[in-house]
C-alpha positions in Angstrom: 8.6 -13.0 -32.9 6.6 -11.4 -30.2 3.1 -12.7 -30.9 2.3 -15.0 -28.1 -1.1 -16.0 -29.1 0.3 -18.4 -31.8 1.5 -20.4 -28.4 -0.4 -22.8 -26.5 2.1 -22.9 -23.7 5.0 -20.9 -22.8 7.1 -24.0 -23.4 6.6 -23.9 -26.8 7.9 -20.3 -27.5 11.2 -19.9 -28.2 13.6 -20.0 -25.4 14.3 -16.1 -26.0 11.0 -15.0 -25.2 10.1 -17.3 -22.1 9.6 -14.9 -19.3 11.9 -16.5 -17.3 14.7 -17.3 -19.6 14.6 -13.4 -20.2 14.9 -12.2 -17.0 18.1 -14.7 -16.2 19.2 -13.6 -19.5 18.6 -9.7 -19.5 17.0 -8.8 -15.6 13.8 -8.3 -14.9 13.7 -4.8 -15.9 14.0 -6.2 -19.6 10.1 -8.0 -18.7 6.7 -6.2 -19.5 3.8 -6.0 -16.9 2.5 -9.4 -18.9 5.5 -11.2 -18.6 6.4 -10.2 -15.3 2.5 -11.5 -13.8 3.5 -14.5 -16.1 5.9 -15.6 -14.2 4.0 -15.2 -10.9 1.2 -17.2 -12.5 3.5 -19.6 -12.7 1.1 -21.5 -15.4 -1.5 -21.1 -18.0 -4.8 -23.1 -18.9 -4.9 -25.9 -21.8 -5.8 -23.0 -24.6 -3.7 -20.0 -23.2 -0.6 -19.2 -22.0 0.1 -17.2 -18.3 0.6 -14.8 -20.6 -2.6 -14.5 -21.8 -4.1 -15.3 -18.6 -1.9 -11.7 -17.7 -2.9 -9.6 -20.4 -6.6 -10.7 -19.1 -5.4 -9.3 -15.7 -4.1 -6.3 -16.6 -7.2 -5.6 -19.0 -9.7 -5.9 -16.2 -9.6 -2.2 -16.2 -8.6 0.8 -17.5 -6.4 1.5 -14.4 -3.7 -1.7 -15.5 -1.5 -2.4 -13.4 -2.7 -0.2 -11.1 -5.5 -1.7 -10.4 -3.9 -4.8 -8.7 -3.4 -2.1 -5.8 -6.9 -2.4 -4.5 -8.5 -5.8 -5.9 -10.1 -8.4 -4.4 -9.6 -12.5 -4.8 -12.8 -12.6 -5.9 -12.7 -10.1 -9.2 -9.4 -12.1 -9.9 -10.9 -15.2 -9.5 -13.9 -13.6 -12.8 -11.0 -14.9 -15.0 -11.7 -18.0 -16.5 -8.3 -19.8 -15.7 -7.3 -17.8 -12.2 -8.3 -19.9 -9.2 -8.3 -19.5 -5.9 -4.3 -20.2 -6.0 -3.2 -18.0 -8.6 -5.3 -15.1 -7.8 -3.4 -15.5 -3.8 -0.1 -15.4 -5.5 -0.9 -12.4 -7.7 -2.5 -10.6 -4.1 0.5 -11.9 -2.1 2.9 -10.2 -4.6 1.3 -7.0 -4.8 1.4 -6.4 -0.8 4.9 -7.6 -0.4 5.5 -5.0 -3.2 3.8 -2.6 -0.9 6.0 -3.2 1.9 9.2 -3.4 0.3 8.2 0.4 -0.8 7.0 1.6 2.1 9.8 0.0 4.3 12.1 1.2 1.7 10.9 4.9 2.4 11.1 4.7 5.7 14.9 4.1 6.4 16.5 7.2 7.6 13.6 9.2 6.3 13.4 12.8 8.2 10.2 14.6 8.9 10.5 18.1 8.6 6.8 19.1 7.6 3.3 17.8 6.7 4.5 17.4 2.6 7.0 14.8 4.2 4.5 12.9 5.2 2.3 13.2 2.4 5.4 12.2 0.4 6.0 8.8 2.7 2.3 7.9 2.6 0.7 8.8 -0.6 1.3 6.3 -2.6 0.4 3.6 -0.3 -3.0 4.9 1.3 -4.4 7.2 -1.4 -5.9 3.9 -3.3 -7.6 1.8 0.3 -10.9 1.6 -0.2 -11.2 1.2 3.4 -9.6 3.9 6.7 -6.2 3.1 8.0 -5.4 4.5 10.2 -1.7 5.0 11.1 0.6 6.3 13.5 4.7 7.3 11.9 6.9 6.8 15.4 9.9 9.7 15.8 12.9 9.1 17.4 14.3 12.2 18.6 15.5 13.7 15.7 12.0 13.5 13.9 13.5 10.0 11.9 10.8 7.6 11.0 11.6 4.9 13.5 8.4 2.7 11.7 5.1 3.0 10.5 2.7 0.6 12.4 -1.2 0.4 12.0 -4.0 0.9 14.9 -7.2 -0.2 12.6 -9.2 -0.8 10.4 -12.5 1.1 9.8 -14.1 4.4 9.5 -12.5 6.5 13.0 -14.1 6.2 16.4 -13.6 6.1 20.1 -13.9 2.7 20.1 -11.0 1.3 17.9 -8.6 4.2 18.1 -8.3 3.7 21.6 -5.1 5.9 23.6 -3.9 2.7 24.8 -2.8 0.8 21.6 -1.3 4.2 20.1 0.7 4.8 23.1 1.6 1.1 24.0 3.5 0.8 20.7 4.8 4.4 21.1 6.5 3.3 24.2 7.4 -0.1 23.3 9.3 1.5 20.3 10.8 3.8 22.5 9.2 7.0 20.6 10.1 10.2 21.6 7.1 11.8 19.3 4.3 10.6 17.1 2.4 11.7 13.8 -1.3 10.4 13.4 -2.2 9.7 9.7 -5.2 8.2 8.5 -7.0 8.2 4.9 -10.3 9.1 3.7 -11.4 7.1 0.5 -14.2 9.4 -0.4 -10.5 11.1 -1.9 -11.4 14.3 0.1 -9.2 14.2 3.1 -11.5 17.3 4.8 -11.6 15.9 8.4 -14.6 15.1 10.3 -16.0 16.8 13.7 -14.8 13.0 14.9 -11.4 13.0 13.5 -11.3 16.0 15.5 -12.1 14.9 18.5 -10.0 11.7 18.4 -6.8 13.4 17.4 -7.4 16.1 20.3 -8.2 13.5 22.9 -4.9 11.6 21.7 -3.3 15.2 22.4 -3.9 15.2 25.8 -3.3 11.4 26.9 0.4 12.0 24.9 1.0 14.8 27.3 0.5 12.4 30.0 2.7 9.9 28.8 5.7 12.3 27.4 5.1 11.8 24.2 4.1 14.7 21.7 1.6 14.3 18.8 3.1 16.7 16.4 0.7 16.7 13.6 -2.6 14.3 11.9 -2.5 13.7 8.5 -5.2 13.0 6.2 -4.5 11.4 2.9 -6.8 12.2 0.1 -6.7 11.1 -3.6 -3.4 13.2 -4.6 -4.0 15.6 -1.7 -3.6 15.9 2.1 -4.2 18.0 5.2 -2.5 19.0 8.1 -4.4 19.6 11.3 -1.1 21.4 12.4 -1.0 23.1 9.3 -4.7 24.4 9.7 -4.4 25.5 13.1 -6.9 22.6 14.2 -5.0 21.3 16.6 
């Protein structure tokens, strides 16, 4: 029986279909989206199940599950039955999911070209409805030694500053950096000010000893290499 709805509470389906008696039983690969949010609900209301308080989540548009990338506490919190507690939990999840993929990609990764980084950072920046921007520290090699942000904001002077790129670039002992930032407008065409930041960063690396090889923009599916277009 696979009709949840007939269920108040979780507690009173039977055993085999409890989210979490499934997953000990079978793994959490054997769990649907519902059922996996379920159990990070943790509980329902008095008149429906976590389950149903998921399937409300995952309806909130047509995007599913992938529109938990990008949400906000406050559309959560539209659900009759998600609090502020719940709707943390469900945001909490989401970004350590995030980091376990992007940390994940970024052992041992080797970059060879500009589609290596759009490979690295796609998934993770195409979606921010806000610029990132980023810098990918080299060891010598060109392996991804981390990924660490700068800011927060559409680019300027002002908060991409040569100092706090090249103060983690030394602390981390870097023998090379890549710039990458995204554009949410999905077009990642770069502006006269991207430009000009990324050249600017040029020359204070040379000072320092430590090359900027390339700046990335991440569009929606797309990207672009100031390297690649002979912009820099």
């Amino acid at each position: 029986m696979n009709d949840y709805c007939e269920y108040t509470t979780i507690k009173n389906m039977p055993m085999s279909e409890r989210p979490r008696e499934k997953m000990l039983t079978y793994g959490c690969q054997s769990l649907s989206n519902a059922e996996l949010l379920a159990i990070i609900l943790s509980s329902g209301t008095k008149d429906k199940t976590a389950i149903d308080l998921a399937r409300g989540i995952l309806n909130m548009s047509n995007e599913g599950l992938r529109f938990l990338t990008d949400c906000t506490i406050e559309e959560l919190m539209q659900i009759r039955g998600i609090g502020l507690a719940k709707a943390s939990q469900i945001l909490a999840a989401v970004e350590l999911g995030k980091r376990i993929a992007l940390t994940t990609n970024v052992n041992n990764y080797k970059i060879q070209g500009p589609e290596d980084v759009g490979n690295l950072l796609m998934e993770e920046m195409r979606y921010l409805n806000k610029e990132i921007f980023n810098i990918i520290l080299l060891n010598t090699k060109n392996n991804v030694i981390a990924i660490e942000n700068i800011s927060v904001g559409s680019l300027n002077a002002s908060i991409v500053h040569p100092r706090e790129v090249f103060n983690i670039a030394i602390r981390r002992s870097s023998s090379a950096i890549i710039l990458a930032h995204n554009h949410p407008s999905g077009d990642p065409k770069p502006s006269t000010e991207d430009i000009n930041i990324t050249k600017r960063l040029i020359e204070a690396g040379s000072i320092v000893g430590i090359n900027v090889l390339d700046h990335i923009i991440i569009g929606d599916g797309i990207y672009f290499s100031m390297k690649e277009k002979e912009i820099i």
